[in-house]
Structures are given as structure tokens and as C-alpha cells.
FIPA-783868 format. One record per residue (C-alpha): residue in three letters; y, x, z. Coordinates in Angstrom, 1 decimal. Layout:
% FIPA-783868
<site "ALA",<Y,X,Z>>
...
***
This chain:
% FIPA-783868
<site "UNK",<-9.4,-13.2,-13.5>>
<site "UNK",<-10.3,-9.4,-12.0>>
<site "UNK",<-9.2,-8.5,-8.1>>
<site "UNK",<-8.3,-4.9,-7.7>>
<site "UNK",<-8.5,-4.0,-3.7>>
<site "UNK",<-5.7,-1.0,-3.1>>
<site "UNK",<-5.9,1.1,-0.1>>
<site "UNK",<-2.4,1.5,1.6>>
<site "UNK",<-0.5,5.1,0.2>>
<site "UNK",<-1.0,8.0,3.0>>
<site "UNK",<1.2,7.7,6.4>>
<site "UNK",<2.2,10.6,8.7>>
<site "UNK",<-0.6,9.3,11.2>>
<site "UNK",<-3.0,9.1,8.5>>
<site "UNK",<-2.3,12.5,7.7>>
<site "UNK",<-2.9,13.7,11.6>>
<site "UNK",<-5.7,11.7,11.3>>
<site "UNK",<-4.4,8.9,14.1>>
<site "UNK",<-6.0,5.3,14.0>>
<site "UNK",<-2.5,3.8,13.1>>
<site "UNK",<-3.7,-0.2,13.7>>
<site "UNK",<-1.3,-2.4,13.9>>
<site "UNK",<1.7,0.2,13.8>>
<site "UNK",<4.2,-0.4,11.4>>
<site "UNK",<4.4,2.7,9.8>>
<site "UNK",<5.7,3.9,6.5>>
<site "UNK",<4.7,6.1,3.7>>
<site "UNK",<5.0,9.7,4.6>>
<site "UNK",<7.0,11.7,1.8>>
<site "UNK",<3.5,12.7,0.8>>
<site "UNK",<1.8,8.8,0.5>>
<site "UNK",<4.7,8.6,-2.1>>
<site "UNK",<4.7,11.3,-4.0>>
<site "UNK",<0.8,10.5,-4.4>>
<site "UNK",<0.8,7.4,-5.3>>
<site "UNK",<3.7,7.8,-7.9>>
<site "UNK",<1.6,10.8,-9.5>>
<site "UNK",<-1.5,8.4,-9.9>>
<site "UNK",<0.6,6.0,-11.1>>
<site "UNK",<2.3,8.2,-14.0>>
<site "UNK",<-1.3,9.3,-14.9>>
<site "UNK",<-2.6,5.6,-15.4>>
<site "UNK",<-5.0,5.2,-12.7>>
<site "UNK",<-3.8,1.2,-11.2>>
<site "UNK",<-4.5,-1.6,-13.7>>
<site "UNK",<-1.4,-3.6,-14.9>>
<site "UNK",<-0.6,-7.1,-12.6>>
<site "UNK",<0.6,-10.7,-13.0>>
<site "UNK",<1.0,-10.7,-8.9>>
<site "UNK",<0.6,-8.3,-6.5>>
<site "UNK",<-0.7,-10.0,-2.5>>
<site "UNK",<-0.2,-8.0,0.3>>
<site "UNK",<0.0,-7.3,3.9>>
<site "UNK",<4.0,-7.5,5.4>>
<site "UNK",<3.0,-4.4,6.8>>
<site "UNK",<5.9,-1.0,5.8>>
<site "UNK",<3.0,0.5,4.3>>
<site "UNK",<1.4,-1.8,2.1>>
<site "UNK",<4.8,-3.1,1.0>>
<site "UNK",<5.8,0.4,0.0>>
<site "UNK",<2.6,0.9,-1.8>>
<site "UNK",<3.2,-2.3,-4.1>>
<site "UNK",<6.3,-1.4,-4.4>>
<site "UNK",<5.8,2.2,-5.7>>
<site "UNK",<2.6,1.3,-8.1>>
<site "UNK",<4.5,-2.1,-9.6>>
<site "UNK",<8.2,-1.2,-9.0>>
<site "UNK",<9.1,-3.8,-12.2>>
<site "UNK",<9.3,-7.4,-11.0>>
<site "UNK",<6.0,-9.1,-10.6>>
<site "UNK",<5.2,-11.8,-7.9>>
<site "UNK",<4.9,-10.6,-4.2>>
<site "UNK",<2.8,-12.5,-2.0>>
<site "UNK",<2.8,-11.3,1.5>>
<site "UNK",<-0.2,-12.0,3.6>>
<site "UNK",<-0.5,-13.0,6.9>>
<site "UNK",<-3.3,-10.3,7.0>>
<site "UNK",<-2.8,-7.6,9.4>>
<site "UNK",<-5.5,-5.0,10.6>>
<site "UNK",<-7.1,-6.1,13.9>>
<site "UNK",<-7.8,-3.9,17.1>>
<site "UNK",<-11.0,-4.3,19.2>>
<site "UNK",<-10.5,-5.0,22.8>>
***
């Protein structure tokens, strides 16, 4: 079995370099068009199940690198903010 870690596609706070935390925030039109592009050009390794975080972003981001049915998993894993 091989885990693949994959970062989140860009946000609009990402790209005005914001700490987004727990914010729900989605893909900016950019984080899409990204992440499509590296998709087309190979660069994510094929899945059985894709695990991730219920948060807009990471949902997107599955979405847009395996948008052909595999199995979603969402985690209960949300970033955490220091207090």
C-alpha cells in the first residue's frame, strides 16, 4: 500500500498570503485551474480511495484531481489554531 499526502489547491487567502485556519474557504479560480493543469500533465498518482478533510477546499481538491468515482472518506481532521 503507498500514502500520497496532497496539499489543499490555492485559496484567495492563500494567495494574499492570509493564515486561513479553520475558515471554510474554497478554491480560488486559480487553485483550480492549477490543479487541473497538473493533473492533465500526470503529476498525482492514480487512487482506490481518496481521505480527506470536510473542509471546501480539500473537498474541491479531491474532487478536481479524481473527479471519476472513487471512495471519499471525509476526516474529522481539521487544521487547529493556537490559543
Amino acid at each position: 500500500m503507498k500514502i500520497v499526502l496532497i496539499r489543499h489547491g490555492a485559496t484567495k487567502g492563500n494567495l494574499e498570503k492570509r493564515y486561513i485556519g479553520r475558515t471554510d474557504e474554497d478554491l480560488c479560480g486559480e487553485g483550480i485551474k492549477k490543479l487541473k493543469e497538473d493533473t492533465c500533465a500526470g503529476i498525482y498518482p492514480p487512487a482506490q480511495a481518496v481521505f480527506s478533510s470536510p473542509m471546501k477546499r480539500c473537498l474541491s481538491t479531491a474532487e478536481c484531481i479524481y473527479p471519476v468515482p472513487v471512495s471519499y472518506t471525509h476526516l474529522r481532521a481539521h487544521e487547529t489554531e493556537a490559543d
